[in-house]
LUMTOR-887847 format. One record per residue (C-alpha): residue in one letter; y, z, x. Coordinates in steps of 0.001 Angstrom, whole numbers, padded with zeros to 6 digits, always signed. Layout:
AYZX ...
***
This chain:
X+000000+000000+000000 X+003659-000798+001175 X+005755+001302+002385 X+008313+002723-000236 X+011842+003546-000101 X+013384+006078-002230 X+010359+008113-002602 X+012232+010740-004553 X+013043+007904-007211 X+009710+006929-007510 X+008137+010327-007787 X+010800+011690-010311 X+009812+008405-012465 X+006499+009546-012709 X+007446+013162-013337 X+009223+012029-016136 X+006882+009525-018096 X+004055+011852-017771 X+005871+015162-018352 X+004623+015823-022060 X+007733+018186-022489 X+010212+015398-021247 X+008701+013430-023792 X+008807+015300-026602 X+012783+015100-026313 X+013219+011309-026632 X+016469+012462-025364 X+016233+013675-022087 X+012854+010940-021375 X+015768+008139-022329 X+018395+009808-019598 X+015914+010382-017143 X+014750+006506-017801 X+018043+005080-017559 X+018709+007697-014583 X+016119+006057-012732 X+017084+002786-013317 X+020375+003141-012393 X+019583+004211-008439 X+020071+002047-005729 X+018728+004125-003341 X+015134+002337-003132 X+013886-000602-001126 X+012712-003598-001962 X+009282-002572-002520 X+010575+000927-004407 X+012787-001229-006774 X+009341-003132-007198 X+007433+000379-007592 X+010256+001275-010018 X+010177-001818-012251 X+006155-001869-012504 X+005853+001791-013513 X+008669+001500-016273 X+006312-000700-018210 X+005236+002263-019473 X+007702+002849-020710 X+008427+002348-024841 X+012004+001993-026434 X+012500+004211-028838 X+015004+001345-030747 X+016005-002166-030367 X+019443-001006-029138 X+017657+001178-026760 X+015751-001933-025575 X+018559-004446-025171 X+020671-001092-023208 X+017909-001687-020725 X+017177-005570-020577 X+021420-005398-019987 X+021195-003056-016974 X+017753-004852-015688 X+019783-008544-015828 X+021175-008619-012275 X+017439-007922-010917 X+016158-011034-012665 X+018165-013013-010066 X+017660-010994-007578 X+017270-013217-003872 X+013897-010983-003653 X+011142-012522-005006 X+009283-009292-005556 X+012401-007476-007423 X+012824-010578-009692 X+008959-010686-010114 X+008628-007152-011282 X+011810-007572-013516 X+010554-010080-015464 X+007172-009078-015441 X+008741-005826-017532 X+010970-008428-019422 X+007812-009960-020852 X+006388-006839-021161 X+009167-004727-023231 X+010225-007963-025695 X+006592-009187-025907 X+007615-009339-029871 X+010837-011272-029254 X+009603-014747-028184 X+013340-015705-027669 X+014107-013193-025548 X+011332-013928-023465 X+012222-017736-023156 X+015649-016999-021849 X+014132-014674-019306 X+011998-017177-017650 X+015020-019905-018020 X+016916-017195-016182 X+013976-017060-013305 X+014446-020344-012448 X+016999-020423-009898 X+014953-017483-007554 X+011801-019155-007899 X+013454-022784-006702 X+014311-020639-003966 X+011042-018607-003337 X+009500-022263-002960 X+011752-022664-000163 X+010965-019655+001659 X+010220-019458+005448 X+006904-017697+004838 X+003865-019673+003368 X+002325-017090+001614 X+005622-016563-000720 X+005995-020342-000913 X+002121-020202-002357 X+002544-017711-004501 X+005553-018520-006369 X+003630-021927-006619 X+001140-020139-008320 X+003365-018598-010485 X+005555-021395-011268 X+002305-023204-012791 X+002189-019973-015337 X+005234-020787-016456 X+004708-024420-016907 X+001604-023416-019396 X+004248-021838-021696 X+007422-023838-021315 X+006784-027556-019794 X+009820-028935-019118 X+010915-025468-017498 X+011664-027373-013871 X+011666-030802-015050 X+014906-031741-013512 X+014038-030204-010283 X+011170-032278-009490 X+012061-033563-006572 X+011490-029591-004798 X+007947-030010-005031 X+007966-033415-002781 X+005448-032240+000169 X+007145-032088+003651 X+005016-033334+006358 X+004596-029668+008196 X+003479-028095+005035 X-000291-026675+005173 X-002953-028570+003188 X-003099-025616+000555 X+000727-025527+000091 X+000609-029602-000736 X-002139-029313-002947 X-000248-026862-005083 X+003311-028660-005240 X+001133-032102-006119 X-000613-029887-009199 X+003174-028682-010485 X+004221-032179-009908 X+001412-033941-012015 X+002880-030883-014663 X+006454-032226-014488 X+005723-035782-015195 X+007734-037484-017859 X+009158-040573-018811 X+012315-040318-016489 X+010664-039187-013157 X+006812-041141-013767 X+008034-043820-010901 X+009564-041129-008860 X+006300-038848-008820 X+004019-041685-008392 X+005672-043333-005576 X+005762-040144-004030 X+002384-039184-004350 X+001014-042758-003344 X+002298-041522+000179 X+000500-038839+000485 X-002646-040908-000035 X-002822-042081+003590 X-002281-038588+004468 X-004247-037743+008094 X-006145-034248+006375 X-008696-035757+003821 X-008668-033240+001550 X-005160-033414+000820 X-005466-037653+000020 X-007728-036639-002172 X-005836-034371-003679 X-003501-036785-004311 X-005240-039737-005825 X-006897-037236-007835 X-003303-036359-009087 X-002451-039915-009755 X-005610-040265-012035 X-004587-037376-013959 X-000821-038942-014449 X-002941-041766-015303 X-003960-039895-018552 X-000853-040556-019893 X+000800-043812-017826 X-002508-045605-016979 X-001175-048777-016503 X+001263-047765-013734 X-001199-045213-012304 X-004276-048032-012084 X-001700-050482-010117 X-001690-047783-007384 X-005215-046669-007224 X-006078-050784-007214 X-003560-051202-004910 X-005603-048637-002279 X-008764-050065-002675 X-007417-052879-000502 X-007441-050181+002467 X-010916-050862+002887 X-011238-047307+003937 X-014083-045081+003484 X-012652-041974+001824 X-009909-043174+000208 X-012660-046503-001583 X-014821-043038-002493 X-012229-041172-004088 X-010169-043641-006058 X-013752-044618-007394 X-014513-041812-008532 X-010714-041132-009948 X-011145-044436-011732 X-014183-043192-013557 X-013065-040081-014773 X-009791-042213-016094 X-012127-044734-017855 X-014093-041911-019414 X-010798-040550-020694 X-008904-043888-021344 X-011456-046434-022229 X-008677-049054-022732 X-008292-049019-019057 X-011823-050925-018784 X-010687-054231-018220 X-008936-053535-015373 X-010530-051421-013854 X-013712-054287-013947 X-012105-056652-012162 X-011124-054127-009248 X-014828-053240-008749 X-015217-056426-006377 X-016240-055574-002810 X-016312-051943-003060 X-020117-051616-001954 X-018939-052639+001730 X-016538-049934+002057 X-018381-046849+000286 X-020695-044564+002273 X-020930-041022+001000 X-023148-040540-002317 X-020640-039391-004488 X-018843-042715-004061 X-021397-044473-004815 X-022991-042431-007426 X-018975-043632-009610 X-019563-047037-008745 X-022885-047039-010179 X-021778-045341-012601 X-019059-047656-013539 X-021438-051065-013196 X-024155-049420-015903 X-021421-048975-018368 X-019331-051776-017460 X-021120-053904-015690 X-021187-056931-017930 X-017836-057710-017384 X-018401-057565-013449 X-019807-060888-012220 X-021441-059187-009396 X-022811-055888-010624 X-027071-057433-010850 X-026513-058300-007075 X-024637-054607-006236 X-027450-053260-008290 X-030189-054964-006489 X-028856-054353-002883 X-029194-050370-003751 X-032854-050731-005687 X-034009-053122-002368 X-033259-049818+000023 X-034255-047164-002924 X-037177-046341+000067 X-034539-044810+002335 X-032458-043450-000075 X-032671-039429+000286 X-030201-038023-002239 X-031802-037439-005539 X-028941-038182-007778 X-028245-041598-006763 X-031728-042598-007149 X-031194-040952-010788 X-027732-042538-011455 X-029158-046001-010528 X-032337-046101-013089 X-029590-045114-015491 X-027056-047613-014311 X-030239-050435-013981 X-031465-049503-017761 X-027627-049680-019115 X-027546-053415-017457 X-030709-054597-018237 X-029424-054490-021659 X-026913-056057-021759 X-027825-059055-018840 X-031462-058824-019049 X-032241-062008-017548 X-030684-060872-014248 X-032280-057552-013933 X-035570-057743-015518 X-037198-058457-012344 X-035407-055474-010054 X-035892-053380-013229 X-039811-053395-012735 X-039405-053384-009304 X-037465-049918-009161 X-039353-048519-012438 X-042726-049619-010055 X-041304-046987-006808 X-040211-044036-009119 X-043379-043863-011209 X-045997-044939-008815 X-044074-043941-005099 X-041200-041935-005641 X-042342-038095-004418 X-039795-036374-006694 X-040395-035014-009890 X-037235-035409-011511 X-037299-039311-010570 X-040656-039766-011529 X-039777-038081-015223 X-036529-040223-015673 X-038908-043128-014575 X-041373-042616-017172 X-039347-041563-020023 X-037236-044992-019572 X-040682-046834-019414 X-042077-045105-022046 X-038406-045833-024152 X-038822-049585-023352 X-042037-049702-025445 X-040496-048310-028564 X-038057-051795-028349 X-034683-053045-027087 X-032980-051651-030353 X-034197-047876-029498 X-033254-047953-026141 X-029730-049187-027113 X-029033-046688-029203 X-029860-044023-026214 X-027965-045623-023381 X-025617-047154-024394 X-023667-044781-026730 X-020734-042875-025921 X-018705-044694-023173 X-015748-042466-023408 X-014605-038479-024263 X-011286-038463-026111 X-011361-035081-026590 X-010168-034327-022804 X-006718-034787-024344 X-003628-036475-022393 X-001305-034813-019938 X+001850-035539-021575 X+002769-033339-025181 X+000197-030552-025017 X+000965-028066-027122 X+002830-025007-025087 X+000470-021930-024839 X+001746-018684-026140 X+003086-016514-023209 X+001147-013337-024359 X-002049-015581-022973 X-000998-014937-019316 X+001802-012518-019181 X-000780-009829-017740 X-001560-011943-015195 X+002131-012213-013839 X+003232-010778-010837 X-000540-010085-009774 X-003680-011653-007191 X-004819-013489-010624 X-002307-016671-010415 X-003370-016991-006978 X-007001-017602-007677 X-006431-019402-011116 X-008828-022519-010805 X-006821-025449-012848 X-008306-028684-014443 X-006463-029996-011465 X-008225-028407-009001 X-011099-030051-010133 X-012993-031691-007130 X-013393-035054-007568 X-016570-035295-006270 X-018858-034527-009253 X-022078-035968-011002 X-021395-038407-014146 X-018337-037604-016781 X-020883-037774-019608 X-023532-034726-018148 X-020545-032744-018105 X-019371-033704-021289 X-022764-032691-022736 X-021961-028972-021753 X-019517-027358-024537 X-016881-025480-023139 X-015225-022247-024909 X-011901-022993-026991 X-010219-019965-027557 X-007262-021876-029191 X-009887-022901-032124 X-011113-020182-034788 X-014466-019313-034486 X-015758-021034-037435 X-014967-024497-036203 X-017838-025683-033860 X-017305-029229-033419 X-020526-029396-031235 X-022588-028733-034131 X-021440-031327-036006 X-023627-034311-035693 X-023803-036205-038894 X-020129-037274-041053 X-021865-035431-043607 X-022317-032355-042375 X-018601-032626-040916 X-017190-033166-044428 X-019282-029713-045611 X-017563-027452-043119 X-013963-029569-043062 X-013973-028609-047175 X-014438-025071-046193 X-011662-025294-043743 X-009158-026475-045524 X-009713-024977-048844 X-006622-022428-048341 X-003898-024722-047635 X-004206-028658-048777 X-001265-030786-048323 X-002138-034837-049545 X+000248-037837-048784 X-000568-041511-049758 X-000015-043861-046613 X+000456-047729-047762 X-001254-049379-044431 X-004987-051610-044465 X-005314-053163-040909 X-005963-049352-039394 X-009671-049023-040678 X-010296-052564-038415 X-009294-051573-035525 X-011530-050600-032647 X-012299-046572-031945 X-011197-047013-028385 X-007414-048361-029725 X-007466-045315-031939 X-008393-042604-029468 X-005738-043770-027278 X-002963-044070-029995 X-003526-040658-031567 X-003552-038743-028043 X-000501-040158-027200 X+000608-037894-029545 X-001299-035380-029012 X-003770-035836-031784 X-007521-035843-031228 X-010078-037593-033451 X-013306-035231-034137 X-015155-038223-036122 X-015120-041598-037698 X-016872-043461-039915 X-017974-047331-038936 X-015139-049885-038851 X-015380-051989-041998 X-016952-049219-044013 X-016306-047782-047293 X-014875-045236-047960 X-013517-044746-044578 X-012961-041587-042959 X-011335-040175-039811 X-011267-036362-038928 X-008525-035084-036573 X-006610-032041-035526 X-004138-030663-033504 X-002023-027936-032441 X+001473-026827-032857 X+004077-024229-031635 X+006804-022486-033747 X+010039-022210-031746 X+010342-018916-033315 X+007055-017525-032598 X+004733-017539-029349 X+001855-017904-032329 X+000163-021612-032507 X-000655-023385-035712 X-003826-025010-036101 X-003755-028293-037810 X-006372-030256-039594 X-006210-033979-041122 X-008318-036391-042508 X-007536-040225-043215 X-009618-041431-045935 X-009107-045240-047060 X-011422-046164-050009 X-010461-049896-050243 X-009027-051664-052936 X-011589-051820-056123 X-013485-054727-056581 X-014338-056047-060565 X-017807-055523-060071 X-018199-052359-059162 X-015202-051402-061774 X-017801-052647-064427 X-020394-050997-063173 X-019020-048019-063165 X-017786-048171-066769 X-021375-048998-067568 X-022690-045550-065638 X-019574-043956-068052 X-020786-045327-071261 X-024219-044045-070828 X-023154-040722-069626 X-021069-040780-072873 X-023583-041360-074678 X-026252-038563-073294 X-023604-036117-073322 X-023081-036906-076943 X-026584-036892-077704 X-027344-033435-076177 X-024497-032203-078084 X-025573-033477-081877 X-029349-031650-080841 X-027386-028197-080000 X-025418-028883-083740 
***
């Protein structure tokens, strides 16, 4: 523990909050309070000691309350970072109920932690890194104007850069997207491979929200030719497919070459990855294919052996003619060769799946190519600062593992996707990964939205013919995701979808729920038919009632 100044302060504090005859007099425990506040005798790290043990203490009043917040405002720009920190850590803690109060309080913040980013030491510039992405979660645009502090320097540590690139890929918006990007894009070539990666990791994430100037950059570096940087914008490129499938097409025609360059097996593991589910529009995925299947002998890592039967079923179904032949060839090694287990199983159960016909193996392979439900970057709903403000000013921030942190070297998007995450924004009783059939997904929507039920009649018929992929991406652009859908050119047709929302006046979010439901204009014959159905029901009705006379 630090050394503290002002020892007398500190220990009278205590005294006081846990003297149970002090505090029977809210009198005397409100002089001794403001007392305490008042002295200037304390160090840095006593004003800190100071501020952290007030937070347990309770206003008796709201006039009380605001008496201190007024004599605490000089300490929340205090050139200190730890006096500032502990001042508004007691901000959020004393007007947790007074969401406006606590807004100004971090707008007020902003200036010292600018500054604290700037520091000479590296472990304050890291940590108010780490603290600046806390306050991002709650209020986005927070340091949007200041973007341009978080450009890396070329001295800066690997860990340092990584951070400022995550806050930058936060701060994106329409104004400062070239800015960002071009910046980033430098730090691609960067000499410490961690920190390129880093970077073109960051770029696919902006890419979430401006793909097409994102993909012109990661396109742009495959024509490096370079090892690490092929592997990673790869595998950045198929994590941004699986997330923005209208990014497919270009994306294809990029794929050209890259078997030369890559080397490592998570490299190649994306580009296989990326032929299986695209690899019909690629002139030269069979030959890729068969260059990997005609050294499967030597191959030692046992998930690209598993990622190319995968990728070598998805083509075979849709080019058969080209990969029949190195189909039976690699299906021959894992069954009858291959030493592994888990091979050998995949092997047979794809053998095995070929027998029940092409129709039954299409419907296993080749079905989700995508997984809206990632969200974009851009217009995420704000999260309530009550979700992290016990976390501020601690070791926590410092440790927080982002989405952005994410490694980029990981298996393929749709085994992870398999895995259900927990949501604690969503009520318990909504388990979308439950929901399997449209049926089953109207049963529990009814019971969701029973309480509140709002219905308004949109005049447009092209939407229900449009593709799924156009729809994902137009509804996440504003930050609506789709849960379900029926088939285009089906009737009625149905589309579930939610989203969240924040109240300016409340840190509470608002769970939203909405389904579009187009049942077609009514054709003659099935208006006749269904008077017909009427008339007899008419008449039964009317029969059963003359039997009960």
């Amino acid at each position: 523990m630090p050394y503290l100044g002002g020892k007398e302060a500190v220990r009278e504090l205590r005294r006081a909050l846990s003297n149970p005859n002090i505090q029977s007099d809210p009198l005397r425990y409100r002089n001794v309070v403001l007392k305490v506040i008042r002295l200037k005798e304390c160090d840095i790290w006593g004003q800190s000691e100071v501020l952290r043990v007030l937070q347990r203490y309770r206003p008796q009043s709201e006039d009380e309350l605001f008496d201190i917040l007024s004599l605490l405002d000089s300490s929340l720009v205090s050139p200190h970072p730890p006096i500032m920190a502990a001042t508004l850590s007691l901000f959020l803690s004393l007007c947790s109920s007074l969401p406006a109060v606590s807004k100004a309080a971090l707008e007020r913040v902003r200036g010292p932690l600018l500054a604290a980013c700037g520091s000479g030491s590296r472990e304050m510039r890291f940590a108010a890194l780490c603290h600046i992405q806390l306050l991002l979660r709650s209020i986005p645009g927070l340091l949007g104007e200041h973007y341009k502090r978080f450009f890396c320097s070329y001295a800066e540590p690997a860990f340092i850069k990584r951070r400022k690139m995550q806050v930058l890929v936060e701060l994106v918006n329409d104004e400062n997207v070239v800015m960002i990007l071009d910046e980033l894009k430098g730090y691609c070539t960067d000499v410490n491979d961690d920190t390129a990666q880093a970077a073109i990791s960051a770029i696919g994430r902006i890419g979430r929200s401006y793909s097409d100037k994102s993909l012109e950059i990661l396109t742009g570096l495959l024509g490096l030719k370079q090892d690490q940087i092929t592997s990673a914008v790869v595998q950045t490129i198929r994590d941004l497919v699986w997330v923005c499938p209208q990014c497919s097409d270009t994306v294809s025609s990029a794929l050209e070459g890259c078997e030369e360059v890559l080397q490592d097996c998570q490299g190649k593991q994306a580009l296989l990855w990326l032929l299986g589910m695209y690899g019909e529009r690629v002139s030269s995925a069979p030959y890729t294919l068969e260059v990997y299947i005609d050294g499967v002998r030597s191959e030692t890592s046992l998930e690209m052996k598993m990622e190319l039967l995968t990728s070598t079923m998805r083509l075979f179904l849709c080019r058969p003619a080209e990969t029949q032949d190195m189909l039976g060839r690699l299906l021959h090694y894992c069954i009858e060769e291959e030493g592994d287990m888990c091979v050998r199983g995949q092997a047979l159960l794809y053998y095995r799946l070929l027998h029940c016909g092409i129709e039954e193996t299409r419907n296993v392979l080749q079905g989700q190519r995508s997984d809206p439900s990632m969200g974009v970057l851009i217009g995420r709903p704000a999260e309530p600062i009550s979700q992290w403000v016990s976390s501020f000013n601690t070791l926590e921030p410092l440790k927080y593992c982002s989405a952005e942190t994410e490694p980029a070297s990981r298996g393929s998007p749709e085994h992870l996707a398999s895995v259900l995450k927990p949501n604690t924004d969503l009520p318990d009783n909504l388990d979308c990964g439950q929901l399997q059939m449209l049926d089953q997904l109207t049963k529990t929507w009814f019971k969701l939205v029973k309480k509140y039920k709002l219905v308004e009649t949109i005049r447009c018929t092209a939407v229900p013919h449009c593709s799924p992929q156009n729809l994902h991406a137009a509804m996440q652009l504003v930050n609506i995701q789709t849960i379900a859908f029926s088939p285009s050119h089906s009737l009625p047709w149905k589309v579930f979808l939610y989203t969240h929302t924040l109240r300016a006046d409340t840190s509470s979010s608002t769970l939203i729920l909405g389904e579009l439901l187009y049942t077609g204009e009514a054709h003659q014959q099935y208006v006749s038919t269904l008077r017909a159905f009427l008339s007899v029901l008419t008449t039964v009705i009317h029969t059963l009632s003359s039997e009960m006379a």
